[in-house]
C-alpha positions in Angstrom: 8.0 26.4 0.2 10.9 26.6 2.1 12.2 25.5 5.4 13.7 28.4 8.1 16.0 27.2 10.5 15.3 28.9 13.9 18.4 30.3 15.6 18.5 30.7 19.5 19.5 33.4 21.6 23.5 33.7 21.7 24.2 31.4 24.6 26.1 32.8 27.7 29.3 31.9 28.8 28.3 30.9 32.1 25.1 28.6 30.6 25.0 25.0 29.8 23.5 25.4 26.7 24.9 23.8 23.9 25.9 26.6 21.4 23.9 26.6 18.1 26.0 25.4 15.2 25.7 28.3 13.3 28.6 29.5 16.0 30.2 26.7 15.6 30.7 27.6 12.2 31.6 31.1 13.1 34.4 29.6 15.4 35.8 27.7 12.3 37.3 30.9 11.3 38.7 32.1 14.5 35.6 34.6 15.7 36.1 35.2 19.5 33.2 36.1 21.6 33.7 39.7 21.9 34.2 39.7 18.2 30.7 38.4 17.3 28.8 41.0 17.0 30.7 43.0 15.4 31.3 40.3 12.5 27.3 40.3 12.9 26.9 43.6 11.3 29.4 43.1 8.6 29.2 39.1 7.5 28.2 37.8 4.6 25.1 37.1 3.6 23.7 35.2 0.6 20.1 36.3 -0.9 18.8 33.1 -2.9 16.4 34.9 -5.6 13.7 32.5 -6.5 9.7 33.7 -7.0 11.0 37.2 -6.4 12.8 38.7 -9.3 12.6 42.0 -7.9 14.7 44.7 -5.9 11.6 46.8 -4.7 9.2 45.6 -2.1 11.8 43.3 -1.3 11.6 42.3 2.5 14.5 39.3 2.2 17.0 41.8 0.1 16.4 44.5 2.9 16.9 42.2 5.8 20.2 41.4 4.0 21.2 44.8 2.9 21.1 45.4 7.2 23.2 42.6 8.0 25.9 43.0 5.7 28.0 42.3 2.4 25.2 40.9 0.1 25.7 38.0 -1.9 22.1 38.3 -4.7 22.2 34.7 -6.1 19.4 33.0 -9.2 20.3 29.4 -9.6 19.9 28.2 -12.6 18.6 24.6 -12.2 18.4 22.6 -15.2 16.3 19.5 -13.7 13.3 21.9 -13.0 13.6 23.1 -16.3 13.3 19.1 -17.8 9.9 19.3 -15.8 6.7 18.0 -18.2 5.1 21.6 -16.5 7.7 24.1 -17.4 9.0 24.9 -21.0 10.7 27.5 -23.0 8.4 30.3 -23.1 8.5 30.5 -19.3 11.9 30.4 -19.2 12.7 33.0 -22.0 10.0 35.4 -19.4 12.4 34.0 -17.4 15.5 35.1 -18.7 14.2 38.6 -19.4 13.1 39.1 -16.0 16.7 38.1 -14.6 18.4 41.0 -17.0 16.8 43.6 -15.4 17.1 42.6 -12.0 20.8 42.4 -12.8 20.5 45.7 -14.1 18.5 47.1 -11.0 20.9 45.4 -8.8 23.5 46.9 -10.2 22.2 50.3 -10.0 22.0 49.8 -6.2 26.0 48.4 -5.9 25.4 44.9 -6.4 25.5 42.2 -9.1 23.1 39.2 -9.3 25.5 35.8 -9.6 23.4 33.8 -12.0 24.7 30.1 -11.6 23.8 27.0 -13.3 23.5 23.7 -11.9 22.3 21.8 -8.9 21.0 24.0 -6.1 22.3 22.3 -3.4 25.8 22.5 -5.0 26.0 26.0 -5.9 25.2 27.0 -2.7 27.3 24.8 -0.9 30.4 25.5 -2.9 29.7 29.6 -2.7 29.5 29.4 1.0 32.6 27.7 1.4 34.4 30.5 -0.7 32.8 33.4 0.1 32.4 32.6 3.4 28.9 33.1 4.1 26.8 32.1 7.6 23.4 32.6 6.2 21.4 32.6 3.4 17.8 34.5 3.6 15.3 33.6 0.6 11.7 35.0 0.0 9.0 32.1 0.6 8.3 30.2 -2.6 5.5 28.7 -3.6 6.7 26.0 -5.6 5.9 23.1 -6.9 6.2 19.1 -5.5 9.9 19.4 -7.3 11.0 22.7 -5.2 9.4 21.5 -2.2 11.9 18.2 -2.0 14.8 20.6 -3.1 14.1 23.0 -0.4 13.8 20.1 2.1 17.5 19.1 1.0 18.8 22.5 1.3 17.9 23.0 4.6 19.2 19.4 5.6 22.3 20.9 4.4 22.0 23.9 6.0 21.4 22.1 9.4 24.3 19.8 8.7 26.9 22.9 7.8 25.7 24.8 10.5 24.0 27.9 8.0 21.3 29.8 8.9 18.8 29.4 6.0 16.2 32.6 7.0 12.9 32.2 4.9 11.2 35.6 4.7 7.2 34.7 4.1 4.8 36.4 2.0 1.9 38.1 3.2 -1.4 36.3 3.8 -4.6 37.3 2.7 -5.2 38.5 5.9 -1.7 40.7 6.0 -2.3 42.4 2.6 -2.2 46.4 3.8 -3.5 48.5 1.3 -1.2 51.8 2.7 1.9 53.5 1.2 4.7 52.2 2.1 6.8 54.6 3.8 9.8 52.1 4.1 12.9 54.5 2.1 13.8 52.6 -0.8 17.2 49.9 -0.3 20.5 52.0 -1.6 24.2 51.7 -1.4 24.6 47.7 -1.2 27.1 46.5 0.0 28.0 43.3 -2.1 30.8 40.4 -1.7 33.5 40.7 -4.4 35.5 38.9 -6.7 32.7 36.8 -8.2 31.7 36.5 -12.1 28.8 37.6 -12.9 27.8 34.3 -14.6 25.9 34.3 -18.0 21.9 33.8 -18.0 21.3 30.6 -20.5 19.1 30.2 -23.0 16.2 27.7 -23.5 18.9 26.0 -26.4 21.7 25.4 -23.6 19.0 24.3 -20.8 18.2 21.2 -23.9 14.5 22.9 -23.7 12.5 22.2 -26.6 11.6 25.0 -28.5 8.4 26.5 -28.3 7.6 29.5 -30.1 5.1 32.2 -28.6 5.1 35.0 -30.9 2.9 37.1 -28.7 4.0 36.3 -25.5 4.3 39.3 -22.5 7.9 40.6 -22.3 9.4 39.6 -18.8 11.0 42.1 -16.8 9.4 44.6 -13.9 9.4 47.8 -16.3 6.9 46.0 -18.3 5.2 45.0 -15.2 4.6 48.5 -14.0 3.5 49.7 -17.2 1.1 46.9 -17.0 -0.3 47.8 -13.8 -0.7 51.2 -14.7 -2.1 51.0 -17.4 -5.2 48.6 -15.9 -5.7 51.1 -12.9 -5.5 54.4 -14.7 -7.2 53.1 -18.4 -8.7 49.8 -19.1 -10.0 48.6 -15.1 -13.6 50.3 -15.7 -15.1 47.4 -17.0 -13.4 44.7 -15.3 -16.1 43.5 -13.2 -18.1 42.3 -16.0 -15.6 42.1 -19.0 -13.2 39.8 -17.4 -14.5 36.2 -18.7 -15.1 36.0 -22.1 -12.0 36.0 -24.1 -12.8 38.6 -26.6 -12.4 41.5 -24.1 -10.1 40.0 -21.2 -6.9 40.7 -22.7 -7.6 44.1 -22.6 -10.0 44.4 -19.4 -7.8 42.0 -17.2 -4.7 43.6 -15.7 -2.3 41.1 -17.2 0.2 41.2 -14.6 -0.2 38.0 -13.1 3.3 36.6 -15.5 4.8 39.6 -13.1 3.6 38.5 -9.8 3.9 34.6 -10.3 7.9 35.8 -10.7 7.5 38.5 -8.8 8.2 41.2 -10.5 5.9 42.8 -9.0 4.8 42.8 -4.9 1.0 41.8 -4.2 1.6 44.1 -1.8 2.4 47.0 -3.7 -0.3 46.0 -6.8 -2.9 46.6 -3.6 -1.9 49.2 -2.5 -1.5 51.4 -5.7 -5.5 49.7 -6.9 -6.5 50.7 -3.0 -4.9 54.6 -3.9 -6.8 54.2 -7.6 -10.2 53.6 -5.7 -10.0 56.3 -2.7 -9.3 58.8 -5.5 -12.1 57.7 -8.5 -16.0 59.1 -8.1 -16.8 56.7 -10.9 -19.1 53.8 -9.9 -18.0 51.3 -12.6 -14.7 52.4 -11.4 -15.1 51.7 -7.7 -17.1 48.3 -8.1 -14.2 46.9 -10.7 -11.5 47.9 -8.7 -13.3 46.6 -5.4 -13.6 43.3 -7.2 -10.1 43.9 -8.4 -8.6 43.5 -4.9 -11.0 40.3 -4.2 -9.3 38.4 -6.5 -5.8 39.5 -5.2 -7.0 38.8 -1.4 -8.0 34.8 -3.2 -4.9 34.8 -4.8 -2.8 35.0 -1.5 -6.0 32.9 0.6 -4.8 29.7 -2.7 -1.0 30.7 -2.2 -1.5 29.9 1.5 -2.8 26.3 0.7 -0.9 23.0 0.8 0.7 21.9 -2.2 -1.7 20.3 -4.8 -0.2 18.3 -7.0 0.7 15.4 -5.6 -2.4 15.0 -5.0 -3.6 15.3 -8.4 -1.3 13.3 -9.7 -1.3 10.4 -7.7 -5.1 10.8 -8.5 -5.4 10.8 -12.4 -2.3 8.4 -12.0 -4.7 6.0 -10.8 -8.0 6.8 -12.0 -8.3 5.9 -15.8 -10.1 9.0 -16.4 -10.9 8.9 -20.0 -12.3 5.4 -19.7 -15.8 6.2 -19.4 -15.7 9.0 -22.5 -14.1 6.2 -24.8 -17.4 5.8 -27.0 -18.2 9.4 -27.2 -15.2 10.0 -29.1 -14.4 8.7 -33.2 -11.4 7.0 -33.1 -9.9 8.6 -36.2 -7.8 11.3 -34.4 -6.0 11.6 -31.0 -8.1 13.8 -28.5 -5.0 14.5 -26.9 -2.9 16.0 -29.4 -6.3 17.8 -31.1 -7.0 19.3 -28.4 -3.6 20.8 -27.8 -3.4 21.9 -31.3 -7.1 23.6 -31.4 -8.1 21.4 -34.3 -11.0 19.2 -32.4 -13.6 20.9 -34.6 -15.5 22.8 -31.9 -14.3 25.9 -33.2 -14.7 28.1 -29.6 -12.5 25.4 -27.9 -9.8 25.5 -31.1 -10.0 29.4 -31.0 -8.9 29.0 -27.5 -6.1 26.5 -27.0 -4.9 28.3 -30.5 -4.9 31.7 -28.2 -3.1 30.4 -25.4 -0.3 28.5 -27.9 0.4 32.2 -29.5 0.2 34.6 -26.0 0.8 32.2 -23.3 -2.3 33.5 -21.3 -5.5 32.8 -21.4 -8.6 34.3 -18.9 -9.3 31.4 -16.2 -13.1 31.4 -16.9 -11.9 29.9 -20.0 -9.1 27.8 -18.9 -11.5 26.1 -16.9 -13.1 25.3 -19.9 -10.7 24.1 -21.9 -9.4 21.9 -19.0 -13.4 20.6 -18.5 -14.0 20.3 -22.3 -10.7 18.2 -22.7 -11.1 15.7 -19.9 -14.8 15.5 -20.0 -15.8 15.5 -22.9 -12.2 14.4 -25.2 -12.0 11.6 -22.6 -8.0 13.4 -22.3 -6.4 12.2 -19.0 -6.6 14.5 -16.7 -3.0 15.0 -15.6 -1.7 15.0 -19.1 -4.3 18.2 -19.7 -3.1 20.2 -16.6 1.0 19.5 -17.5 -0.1 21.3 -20.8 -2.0 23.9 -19.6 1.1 24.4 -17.3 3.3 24.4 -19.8 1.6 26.7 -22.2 1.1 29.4 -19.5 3.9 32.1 -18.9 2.0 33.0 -15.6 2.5 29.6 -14.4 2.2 29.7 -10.3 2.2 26.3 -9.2 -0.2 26.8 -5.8 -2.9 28.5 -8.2 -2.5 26.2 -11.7 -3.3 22.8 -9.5 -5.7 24.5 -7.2 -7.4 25.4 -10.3 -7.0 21.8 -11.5 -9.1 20.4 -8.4 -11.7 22.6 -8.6 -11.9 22.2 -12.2 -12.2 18.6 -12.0 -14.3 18.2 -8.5 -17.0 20.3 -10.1 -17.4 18.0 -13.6 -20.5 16.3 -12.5 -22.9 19.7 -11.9 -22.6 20.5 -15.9 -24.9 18.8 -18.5 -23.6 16.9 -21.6 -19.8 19.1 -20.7 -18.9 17.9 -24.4 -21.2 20.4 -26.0 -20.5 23.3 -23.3 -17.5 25.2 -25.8 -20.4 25.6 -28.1 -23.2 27.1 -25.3 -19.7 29.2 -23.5 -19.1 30.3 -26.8 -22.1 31.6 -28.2 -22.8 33.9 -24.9 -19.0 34.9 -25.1 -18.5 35.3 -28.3 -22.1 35.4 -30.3 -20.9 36.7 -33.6 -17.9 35.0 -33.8 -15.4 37.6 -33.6 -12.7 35.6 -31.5 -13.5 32.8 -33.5 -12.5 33.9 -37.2 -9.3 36.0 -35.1 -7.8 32.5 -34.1 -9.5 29.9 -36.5 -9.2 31.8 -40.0 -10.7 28.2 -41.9 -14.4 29.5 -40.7 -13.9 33.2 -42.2 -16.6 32.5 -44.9 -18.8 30.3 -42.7 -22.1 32.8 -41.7 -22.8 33.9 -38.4 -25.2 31.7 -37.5 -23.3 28.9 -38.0 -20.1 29.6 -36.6 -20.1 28.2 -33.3 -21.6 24.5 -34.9 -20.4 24.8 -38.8 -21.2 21.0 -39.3 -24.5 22.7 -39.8 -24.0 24.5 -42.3 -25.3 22.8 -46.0 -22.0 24.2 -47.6 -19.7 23.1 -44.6 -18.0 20.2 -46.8 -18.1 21.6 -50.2 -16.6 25.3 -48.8 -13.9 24.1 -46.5 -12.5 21.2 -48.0 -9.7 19.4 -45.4 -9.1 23.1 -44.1 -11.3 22.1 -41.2 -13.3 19.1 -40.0 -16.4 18.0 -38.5 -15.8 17.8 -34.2 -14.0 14.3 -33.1 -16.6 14.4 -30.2 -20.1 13.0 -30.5 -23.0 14.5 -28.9 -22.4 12.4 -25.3 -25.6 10.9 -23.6 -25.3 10.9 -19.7 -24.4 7.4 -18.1 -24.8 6.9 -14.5 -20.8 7.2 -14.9 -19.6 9.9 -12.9 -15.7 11.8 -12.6 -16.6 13.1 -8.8 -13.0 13.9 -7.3 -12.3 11.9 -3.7 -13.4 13.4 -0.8 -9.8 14.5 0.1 -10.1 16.6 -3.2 -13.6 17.8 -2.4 -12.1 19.1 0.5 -9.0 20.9 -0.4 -11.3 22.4 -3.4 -13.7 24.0 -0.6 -11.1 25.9 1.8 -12.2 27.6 4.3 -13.0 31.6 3.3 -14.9 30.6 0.3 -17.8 32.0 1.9 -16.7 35.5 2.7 -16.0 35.6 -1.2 -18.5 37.3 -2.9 -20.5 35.2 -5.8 -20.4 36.0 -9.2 -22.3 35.2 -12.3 -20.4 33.1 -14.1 -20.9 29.6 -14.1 -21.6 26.4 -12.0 -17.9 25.5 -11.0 -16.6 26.5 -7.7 -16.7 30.5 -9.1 -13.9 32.1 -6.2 -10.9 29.5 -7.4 -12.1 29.8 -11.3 -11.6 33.5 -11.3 -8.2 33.6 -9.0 -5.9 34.9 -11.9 -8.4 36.9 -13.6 -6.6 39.6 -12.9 
């Protein structure tokens, strides 16, 4: 989240005010008094793209198309992109997401500079050339890594004398659902003589490749068509489809990839589900799209939160969490690296950590799951389970993804014997194993009433051979052990507006910040 640097009125000549040093800097190139504003309404002005890969809806790019030449800037940053939570697939949504922004940009006048490199570098070298005075970026909700970059950046900024203007996002509480009657931005006027700069790939970033053969194409078009899609065809059954992973690929909307790097506006993704609802006489309609703009109001209220994941880490960092699981589990396989690779032989669990390896998405009723059946019942640390749910997410939003965590893992205790609960979730989400033989092909000839426990079955060893394998978890007997977060977790789990948040039927976790990207 960034830092904004609050500029003073202009000081008059006859005050003893000491002049901010953002004229200071202004002086450094000869401006005379009379001459300020004037140079106001034609400086430069960089726009640091971050969260906000967009040219629509775009309050920062606006209050920068008013103020002057534009300078639209992505940096590139190759340390973020060495981060255990990020990996290739995000970045290749990435990448796709930063061509056509170029290409909308350009439309509009402009070209997006896409540099590579430290942050505070490239920005301090292109302000020195281009002479720019301010920067304005949207507000990011990053992670602990952007939060110390941001803090050096505007260090820098107060240092150099540059106004770094943060433009925030909208609360829960500011989320309009109108029209917005604001003409679109046109006829940018942008700083010349700059190269365009190329955008890497994953192989030049040193990423690790990470293939994701069904993975959502990047890029606002494919947002829109997205959102349309949900509100005009496949929203009417939202309210009750959206948690078992058999029909929440098609009932969810699917745009969260597009707002986490906004693509899309939450703003405008209310207001065009509000316009859906006024004009629909359907009931189904009305209730899922009334639910439908819950979730987005959460999604801002967990947006608005502290960061998280300090907290968690410094928490599993010092916990030993898997100790107390350690005789639940037969030591002939790694829980860790099973469980990544859907191969623990619970065969609702495998089905969905092999989903979420080939789309990069998975519902959050289930990631829940997946994150409660690893450190619960695997006996997987808890930090090292979250990093790869990260990681194997193209919708990656930092605020959500470690609120999630919390919640996830404050809530352990209220479940009995969590080990077994992939079987119970999946038999009521998936009872005649559809998703199952999709996404773990081994159990195609195992019958229906053993798929969800095929160690069951009399012919499980002689019919599958070494394609598949009895579960490396035990059936777990309650200790007097428990994995209750601190109470500083308890409380950042419980923020304040969970109670205005409708229940639902779901399960026994905290039910508002399991459902906040089920959308």
């Amino acid at each position: 989240m960034g830092c904004q640097t609050q500029v003073p009125q202009r000081a008059q000549p006859q005050s003893n005010r000491t002049p901010h040093l953002i004229f200071a800097f202004r002086a450094e190139y000869g401006f005379t008094n009379l001459a300020r504003a004037r140079h106001r309404r034609s400086m430069n002005v960089l726009i640091w793209f971050k969260r906000d890969l967009r040219c629509q809806h775009h309050p920062a790019l606006r209050l920068g198309h008013q103020m002057g030449r534009v300078l639209p800037l992505y940096i590139v940053e190759p340390d973020y992109w060495q981060l255990p939570e990020t990996s290739a697939r995000q970045w290749e949504f990435t990448a796709e997401c930063l061509t056509e922004l170029r290409d909308d940009l350009k439309a509009m006048g402009a070209t997006l500079i896409v540099r590579t490199g430290d942050a505070l570098t490239c920005l301090e070298k292109l302000c020195r050339q281009h002479h720019i005075a301010r920067i304005i970026s949207h507000e990011e909700t990053g992670n602990t890594w952007c939060v110390a970059r941001d803090r050096r950046v505007a260090e820098w900024c107060k240092t150099a004398g540059i106004e770094w203007r943060v433009v925030p996002q909208p609360g829960e509480s500011e989320l309009v659902i109108e029209e917005d009657t604001s003409p679109p931005i046109a006829g940018l006027m942008a700083v010349e003589g700059l190269e365009s700069g190329p955008i890497p790939s994953f192989k030049s970033l040193k990423m690790k490749h990470d293939p994701c053969p069904h993975r959502q194409i990047g890029g606002r078009s494919q947002g829109l068509l997205q959102l349309n899609s949900f509100l005009q065809v496949r929203a009417e059954t939202y309210s009750v489809d959206a948690t078992s992973p058999l029909t929440a690929e098609r009932t969810c909307s699917r745009v969260s990839a597009h707002l986490a790097l906004g693509t899309l506006a939450i703003s405008e993704v209310a207001t065009q589900t509000g316009l859906r609802q006024a004009e629909h006489g359907s009931r189904n309609w009305r209730n899922s799209l009334a639910r439908f703009q819950r979730q987005l109001g959460l999604r801002e209220h967990f947006l608005a939160l502290p960061d998280r994941q300090s907290l968690v880490e410094n928490w599993a960092n010092s916990a030993q969490l898997g100790a107390q699981n350690v005789g639940f589990l037969e030591h002939r396989s790694d829980p860790l690296a099973a469980w990544r690779a859907g191969k623990t032989g619970l065969p609702f669990l495998d089905a969905c950590m092999r989903y979420l390896a080939a789309t990069g998405w998975l519902n959050f009723a289930m990631r829940s799951l997946v994150l409660q059946a690893a450190t619960e019942g695997l006996g997987v640390d808890a930090y090292q389970a979250a990093l790869h749910l990260a990681r194997s997410t193209t919708d990656y939003d930092p605020r959500l993804h470690w609120a999630q965590v919390l919640t996830s893992l404050d809530t352990q205790t209220t479940r009995p014997a969590p080990a077994l609960q992939p079987v119970k979730r999946g038999m009521k989400h998936d009872p005649n194993g559809v998703f199952i033989r999709r996404w773990v092909p081994e159990l195609a000839s195992v019958p229906a009433e053993f798929i969800h426990e095929p160690w069951k079955w009399p012919g499980f060893y002689a019919a599958l051979g070494q394609r598949y394998f009895a579960p490396i978890v035990q059936q777990p007997q309650r200790t007097g052990n428990t994995r209750r977060a601190p109470p500083v977790l308890q409380r950042a789990t419980a923020p304040r507006g969970f109670a205005r948040i409708p229940a639902q039927h779901h399960s026994q976790t905290h039910r508002g910040a399991q459902l906040v990207m089920d959308i």
